[in-house]
C-alpha positions as CSV (number, residue, x, y, z in Angstrom):
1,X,0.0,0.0,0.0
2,X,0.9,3.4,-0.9
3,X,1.4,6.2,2.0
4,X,0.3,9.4,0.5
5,X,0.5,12.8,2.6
6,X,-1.9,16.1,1.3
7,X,-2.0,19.0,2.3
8,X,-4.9,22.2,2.0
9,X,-4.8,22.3,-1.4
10,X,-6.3,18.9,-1.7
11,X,-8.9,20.1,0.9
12,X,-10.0,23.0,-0.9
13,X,-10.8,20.9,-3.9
14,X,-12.5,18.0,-2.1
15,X,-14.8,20.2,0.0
16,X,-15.8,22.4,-3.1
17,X,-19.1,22.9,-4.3
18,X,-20.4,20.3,-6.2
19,X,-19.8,21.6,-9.9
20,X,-16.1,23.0,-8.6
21,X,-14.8,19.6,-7.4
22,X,-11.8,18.6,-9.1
23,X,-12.2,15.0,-10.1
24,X,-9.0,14.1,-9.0
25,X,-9.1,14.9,-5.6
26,X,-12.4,13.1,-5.6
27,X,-10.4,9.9,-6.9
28,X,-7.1,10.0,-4.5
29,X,-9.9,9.6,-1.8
30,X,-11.5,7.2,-3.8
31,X,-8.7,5.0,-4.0
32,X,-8.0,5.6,-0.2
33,X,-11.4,4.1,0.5
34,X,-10.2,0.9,-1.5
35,X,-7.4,0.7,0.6
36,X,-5.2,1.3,-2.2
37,X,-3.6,3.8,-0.7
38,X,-3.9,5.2,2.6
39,X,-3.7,9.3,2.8
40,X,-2.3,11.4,6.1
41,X,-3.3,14.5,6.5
42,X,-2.0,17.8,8.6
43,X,-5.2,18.5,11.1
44,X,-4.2,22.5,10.6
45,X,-5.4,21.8,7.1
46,X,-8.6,20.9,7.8
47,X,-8.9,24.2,9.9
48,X,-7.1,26.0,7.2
49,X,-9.4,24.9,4.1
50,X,-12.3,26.7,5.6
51,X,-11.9,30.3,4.4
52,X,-10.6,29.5,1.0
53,X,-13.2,27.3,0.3
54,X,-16.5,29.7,1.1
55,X,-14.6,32.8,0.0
56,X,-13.5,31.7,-3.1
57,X,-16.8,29.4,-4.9
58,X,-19.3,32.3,-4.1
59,X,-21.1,32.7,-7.6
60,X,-23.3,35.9,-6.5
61,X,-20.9,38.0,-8.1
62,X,-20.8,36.4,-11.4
63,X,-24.3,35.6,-11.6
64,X,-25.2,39.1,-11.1
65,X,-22.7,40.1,-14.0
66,X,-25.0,37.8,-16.3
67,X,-27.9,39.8,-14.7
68,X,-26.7,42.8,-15.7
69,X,-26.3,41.3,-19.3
70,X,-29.5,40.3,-19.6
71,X,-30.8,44.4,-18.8
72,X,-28.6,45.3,-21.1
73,X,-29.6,42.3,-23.9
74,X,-33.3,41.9,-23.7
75,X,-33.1,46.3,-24.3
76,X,-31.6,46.1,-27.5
77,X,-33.3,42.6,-28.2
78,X,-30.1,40.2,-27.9
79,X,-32.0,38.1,-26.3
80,X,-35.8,37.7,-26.1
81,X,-38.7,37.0,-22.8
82,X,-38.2,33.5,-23.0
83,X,-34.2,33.3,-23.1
84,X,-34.1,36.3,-20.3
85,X,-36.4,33.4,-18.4
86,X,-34.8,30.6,-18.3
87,X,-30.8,32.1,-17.8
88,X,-32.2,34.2,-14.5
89,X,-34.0,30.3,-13.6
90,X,-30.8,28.9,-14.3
91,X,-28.7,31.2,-12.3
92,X,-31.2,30.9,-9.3
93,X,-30.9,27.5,-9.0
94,X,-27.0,27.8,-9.1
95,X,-26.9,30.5,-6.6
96,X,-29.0,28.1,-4.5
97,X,-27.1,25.1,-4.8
98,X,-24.0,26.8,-4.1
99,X,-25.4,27.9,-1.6
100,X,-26.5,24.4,-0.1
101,X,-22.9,23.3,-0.8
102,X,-21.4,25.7,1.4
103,X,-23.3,25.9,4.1
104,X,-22.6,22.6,4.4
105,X,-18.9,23.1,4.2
106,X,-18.1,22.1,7.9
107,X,-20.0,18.6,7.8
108,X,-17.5,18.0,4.9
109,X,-14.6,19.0,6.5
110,X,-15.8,16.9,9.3
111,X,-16.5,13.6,6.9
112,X,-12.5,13.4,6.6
113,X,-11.8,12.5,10.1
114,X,-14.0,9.6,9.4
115,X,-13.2,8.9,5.8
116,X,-12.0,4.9,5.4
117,X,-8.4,5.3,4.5
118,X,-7.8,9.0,5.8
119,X,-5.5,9.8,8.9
120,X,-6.4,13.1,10.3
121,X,-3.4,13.8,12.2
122,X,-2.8,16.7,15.3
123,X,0.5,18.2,16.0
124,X,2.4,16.7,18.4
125,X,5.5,18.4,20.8
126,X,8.1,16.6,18.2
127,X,6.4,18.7,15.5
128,X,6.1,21.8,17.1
129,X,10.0,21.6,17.3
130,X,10.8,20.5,14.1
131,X,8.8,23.7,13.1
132,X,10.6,26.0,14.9
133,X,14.3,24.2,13.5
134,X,13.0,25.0,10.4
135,X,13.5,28.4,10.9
136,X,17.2,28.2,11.1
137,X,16.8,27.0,7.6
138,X,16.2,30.0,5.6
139,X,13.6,28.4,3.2
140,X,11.5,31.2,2.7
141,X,7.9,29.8,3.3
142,X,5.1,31.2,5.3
143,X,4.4,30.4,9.6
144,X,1.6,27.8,8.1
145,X,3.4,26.3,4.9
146,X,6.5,25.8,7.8
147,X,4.1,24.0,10.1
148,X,2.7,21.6,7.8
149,X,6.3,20.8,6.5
150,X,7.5,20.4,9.6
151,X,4.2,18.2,10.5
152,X,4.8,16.2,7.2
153,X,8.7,15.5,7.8
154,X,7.6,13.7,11.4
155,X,5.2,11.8,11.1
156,X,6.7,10.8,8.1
157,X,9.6,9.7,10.5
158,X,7.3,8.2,12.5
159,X,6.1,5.9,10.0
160,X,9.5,4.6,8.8
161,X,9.8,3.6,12.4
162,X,7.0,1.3,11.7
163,X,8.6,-0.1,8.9
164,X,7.2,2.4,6.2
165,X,10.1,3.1,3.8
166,X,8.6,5.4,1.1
167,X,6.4,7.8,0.7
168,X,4.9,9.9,-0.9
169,X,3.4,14.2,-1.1
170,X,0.7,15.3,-3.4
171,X,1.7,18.8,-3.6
172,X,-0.4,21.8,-5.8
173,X,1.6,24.3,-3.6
174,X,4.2,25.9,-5.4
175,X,5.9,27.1,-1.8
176,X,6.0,23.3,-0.7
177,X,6.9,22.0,-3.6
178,X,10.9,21.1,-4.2
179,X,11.3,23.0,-7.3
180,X,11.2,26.2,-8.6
181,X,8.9,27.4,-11.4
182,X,11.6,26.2,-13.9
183,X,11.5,22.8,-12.6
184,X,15.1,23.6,-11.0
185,X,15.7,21.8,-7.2
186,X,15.3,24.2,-4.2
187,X,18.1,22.1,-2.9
188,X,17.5,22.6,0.9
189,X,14.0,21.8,0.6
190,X,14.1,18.8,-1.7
191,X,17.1,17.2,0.9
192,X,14.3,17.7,3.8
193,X,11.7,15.0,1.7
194,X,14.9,13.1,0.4
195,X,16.2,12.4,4.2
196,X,12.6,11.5,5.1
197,X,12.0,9.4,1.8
198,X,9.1,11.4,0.6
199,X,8.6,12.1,-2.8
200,X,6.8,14.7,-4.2
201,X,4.2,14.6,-7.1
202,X,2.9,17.9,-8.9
203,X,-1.0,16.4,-8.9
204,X,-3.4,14.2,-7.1
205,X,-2.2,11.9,-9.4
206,X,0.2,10.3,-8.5
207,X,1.9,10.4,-12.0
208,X,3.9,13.7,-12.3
209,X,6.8,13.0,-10.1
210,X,9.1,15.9,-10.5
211,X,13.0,15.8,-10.2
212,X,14.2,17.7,-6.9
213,X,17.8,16.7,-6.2
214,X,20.4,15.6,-8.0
C-alpha cells in the first residue's frame, strides 16, 4: 500500500461545491477508501481549508454580471422573454445550490476524520519543534506552509519507524513543492523530503513525479 501525505490544497478541492470539485481529488480519496492507498493529512489543514473554500466558490458576483447582461440584452433585443427566463431560472438555481454546498462546508470538512483510509493527524510536541528548527533553515515559506512541513517531515519519521520506507506528497503548492517554477531543485527543501523518503508529485495523481535533487 501506498502512503500518500496532502495538504490544503487537496482540501480546498475535495470540499468544493459540487460543480467545482476537481475529479482528481475526488479519486485520490477514492482510492484511499479501496485501501489502495492510505492518505495522512496535517489537522491544521482541515482548519485551514475553511476560508478559501467559502470565499472563493461564491457565484453571487458572477451571476449578477449575467444579470446585468440580460438588462442590457433583452433592451436592444439580444435576447428575447423567453431566453431572459430561463438564464435568471438557471442562475437561481445555481446561486442556491451553491449555496447548499457551502453551508454545508463544515459537515465535509468533518466527513474526513472519518473517511475509510484518511489519517487526520494533530500536532504533536516533536512537530512543534521540528517547526521552529526549520527556521534556522532559511527556506522562505510562510508560519503555516512551515508547520505543515515540519508536520509532514515527522510523522513521516514516524512511520518509517513502523517499517514504512517510502512515501509519498501530493503537492499543488508551489511554496512546498521542491522545485522552482523552472523545474530547478530548491536544494534545501528537496534534501528535507529526500532524508525522510518522501517524494513529491505535482498532482493528485500520483503520475507527475518531478526531479528535486540531484
Amino acid at each position: 500500500m501506498r502512503h500518500v501525505f496532502v495538504e490544503t490544497n487537496w482540501v480546498v478541492e475535495y470540499a468544493a461545491p459540487a460543480h467545482r470539485k476537481t475529479p482528481a481529488a475526488l479519486e485520490l480519496l477514492d482510492r484511499a477508501g479501496r485501501e489502495e492507498i492510505r492518505l495522512y493529512l496535517p489537522v491544521i489543514c482541515v482548519t485551514e481549508a475553511r476560508r478559501p473554500v467559502v470565499e472563493r466558490f461564491q457565484v453571487r458576483a458572477e451571476a449578477d454580471r449575467v444579470r446585468q447582461f440580460l438588462l442590457w440584452a433583452r433592451d436592444i433585443s439580444v435576447v428575447d422573454a423567453a431566453e431572459d427566463e430561463t438564464t435568471r431560472r438557471v442562475l437561481d438555481r445555481m446561486e442556491s445550490r451553491v449555496k447548499a454546498d457551502l453551508d454545508g462546508v463544515d459537515d465535509s470538512l468533518d466527513s474526513l476524520r472519518m473517511a475509510k483510509g484518511v489519517e487526520v493527524f494533530n500536532l504533536d510536541q516533536e512537530m512543534l519543534e521540528r517547526c521552529a528548527s526549520l527556521s534556522y533553515l532559511r527556506l522562505d515559506l510562510k508560519p503555516f506552509d512551515q508547520a505543515i512541513l515540519a508536520a509532514i517531515l515527522v510523522r513521516a519519521g514516524q512511520l518509517r519507524s513502523k517499517g514504512v520506507d517510502e512515501m509519498d506528497f501530493c503537492e499543488l503548492d508551489s511554496d512546498l513543492q521542491p522545485w522552482d517554477k523552472d523545474r530547478n531543485p530548491k536544494r534545501q527543501l528537496a534534501e528535507l523530503y529526500n532524508e525522510a523518503r518522501i517524494s513529491v508529485y505535482g498532482d493528485f495523481l500520483l503520475k507527475h513525479l518531478q526531479r528535486q535533487a540531484e
